[in-house]
N, C-alpha and C positions, 0 to 999 in steps of 0.2 A: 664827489665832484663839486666844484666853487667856483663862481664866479669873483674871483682877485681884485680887480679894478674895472668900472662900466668909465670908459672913454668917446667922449665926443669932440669935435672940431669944426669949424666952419672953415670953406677956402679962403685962402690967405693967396698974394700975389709975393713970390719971390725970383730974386737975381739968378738963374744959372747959366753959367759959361757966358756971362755976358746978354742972356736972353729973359726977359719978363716969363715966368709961367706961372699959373695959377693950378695949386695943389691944397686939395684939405685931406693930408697925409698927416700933419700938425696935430694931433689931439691931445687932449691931456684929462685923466683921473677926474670925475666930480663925485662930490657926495650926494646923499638920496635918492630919489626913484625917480623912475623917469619913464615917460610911455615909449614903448617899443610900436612903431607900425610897420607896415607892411613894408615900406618902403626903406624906414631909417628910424634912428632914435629922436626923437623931440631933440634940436640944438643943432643936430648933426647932420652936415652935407658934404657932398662928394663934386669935385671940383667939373669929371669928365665922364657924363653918363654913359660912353660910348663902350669906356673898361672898368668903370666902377660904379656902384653901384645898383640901384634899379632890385626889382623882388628877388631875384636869383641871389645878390651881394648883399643882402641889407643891414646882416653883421658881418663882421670879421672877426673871428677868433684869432688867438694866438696865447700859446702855455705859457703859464709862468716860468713852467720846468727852463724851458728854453734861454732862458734871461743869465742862470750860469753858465752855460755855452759860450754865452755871446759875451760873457765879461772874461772867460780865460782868452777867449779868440782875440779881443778886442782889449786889453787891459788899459791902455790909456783913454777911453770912449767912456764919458758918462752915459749910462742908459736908464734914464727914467722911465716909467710903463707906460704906455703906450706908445715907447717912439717906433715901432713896428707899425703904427699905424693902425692895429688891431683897436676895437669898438670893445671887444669882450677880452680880458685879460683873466684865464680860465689854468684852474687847478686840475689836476684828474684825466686831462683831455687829451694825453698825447697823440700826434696822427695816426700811428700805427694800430691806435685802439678805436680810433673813429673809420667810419665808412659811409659811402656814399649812402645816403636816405634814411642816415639813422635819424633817429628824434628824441627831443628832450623839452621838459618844461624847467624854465626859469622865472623864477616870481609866480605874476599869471599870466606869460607869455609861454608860446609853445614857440619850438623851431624842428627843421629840417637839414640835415647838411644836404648841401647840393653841390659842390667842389670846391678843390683845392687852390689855395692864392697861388698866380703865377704874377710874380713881383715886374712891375716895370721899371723905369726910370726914376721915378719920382722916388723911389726906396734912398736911392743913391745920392737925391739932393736933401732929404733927411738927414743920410748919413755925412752928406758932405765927402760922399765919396763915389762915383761911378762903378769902381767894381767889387760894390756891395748888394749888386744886383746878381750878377753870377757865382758869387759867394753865398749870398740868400739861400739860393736857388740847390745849388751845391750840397748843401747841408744838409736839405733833407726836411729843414725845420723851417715849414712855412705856413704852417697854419692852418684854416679854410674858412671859409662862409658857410651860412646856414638861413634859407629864408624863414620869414614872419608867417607860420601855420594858424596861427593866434596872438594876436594883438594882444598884449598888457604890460602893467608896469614889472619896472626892475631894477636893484639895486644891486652896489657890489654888495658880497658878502650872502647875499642868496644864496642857496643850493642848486647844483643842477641836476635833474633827474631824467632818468633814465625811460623813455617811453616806448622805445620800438627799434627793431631793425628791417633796415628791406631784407628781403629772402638772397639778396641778391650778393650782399654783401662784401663789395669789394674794397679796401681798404685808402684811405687816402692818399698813401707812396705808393700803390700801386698805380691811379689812376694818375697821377706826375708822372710816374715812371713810363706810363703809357703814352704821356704827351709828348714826351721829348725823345724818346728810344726813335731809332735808327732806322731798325727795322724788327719785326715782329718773330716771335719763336710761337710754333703750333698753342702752346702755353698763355703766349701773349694775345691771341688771335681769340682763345675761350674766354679772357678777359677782358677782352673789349665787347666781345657778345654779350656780358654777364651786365658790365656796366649800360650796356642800350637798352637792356630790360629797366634801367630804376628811373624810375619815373619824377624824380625831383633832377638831373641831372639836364641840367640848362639844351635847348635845341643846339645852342653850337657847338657845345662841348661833343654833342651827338652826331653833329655831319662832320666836324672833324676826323672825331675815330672813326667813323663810317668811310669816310673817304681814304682814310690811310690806309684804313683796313683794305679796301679792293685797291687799291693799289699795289701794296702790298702782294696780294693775291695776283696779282692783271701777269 
């Protein structure tokens, strides 16, 4: 496992549909090392701390694998690395192979996954397209965050290792699949219980499933 491209961006103000918004979705590729904190990388800030950012977000992954997808999907669309928006542009790391509370060291920074990206609007002014948001989404291929366990530097071309799993171990399209599903099978119901046990899994992401769940149930 590799860390491919480390991306950072400051907010930028741009025109959409005619309306001023302020997004640091923008990043681009830099060389050398760079301190990872708890919060965000040195350089790099997030435009709206209300859905980005903050210790839960403070990277964002996303595979390289994923970059030929999106150029048979997309064949007329230049995609340079990081136009995902992703901080960490990671080899090795498909979702299906990550799970909530695993852990990894990078350079000398440790991290945590703590969920999966659920793409907003600002994906689509990126792309210069609105339904590149449920297309994102659609696919499967989204990513996730991981907070800062351990502060340190880190450059692309690092390795990433491997330090731990929760016991709990629920996979990343699982727990999307859990956010957006309809309604729950007995099945879906053990996995939402499994995910309330992992302890890096943000408070909302917790009353959410909690509350679907007894509803569900009611």
């Amino acid at each position: 496992m590799k860390l491919i491209s480390l991306n950072i961006g400051l907010p930028r103000e741009v025109l959409w549909h005619g309306t001023p918004v302020t997004t640091g979705i923008f990043k681009q590729p830099i060389p050398g090392r760079i301190l990872l904190r708890k919060l965000n990388l040195d350089g790099d800030r997030q435009a709206d701390l209300t859905v980005h950012g903050g210790e839960h977000k403070a990277v964002y992954c996303y595979p390289h694998e994923h970059y030929a997808y999106w150029k048979k999907q997309l064949p007329n669309r230049d995609l340079p690395l990081a136009i995902f928006g992703e901080n960490f542009t990671t080899k090795g790391l498909l979702e299906n192979e990550v799970h909530l509370g695993d852990r990894f060291a990078v350079g000398s920074a440790e991290l945590i996954v703590t969920q999966p990206r659920l793409p907003c609007y600002k994906l689509g002014i990126r792309f210069e397209d609105d339904g590149m948001v449920r297309r994102f989404l659609a696919s499967g291929r989204t990513g996730f965050y991981v907070a800062v366990t351990k502060e340190g530097e880190v450059s692309s071309g690092d390795e990433i290792k491997a330090l731990g799993r929760d016991p709990q171990a629920v996979p990343i399209p699982e727990i999307t699949r859990l956010y957006i599903a309809k309604t729950y099978t007995p099945e879906d119901a053990a996995s939402v219980h499994r995910a309330l046990k992992v302890g890096s899994l943000p408070a909302s992401w917790k009353n959410y499933l909690r509350d679907r769940l007894n509803k569900m149930s009611a």
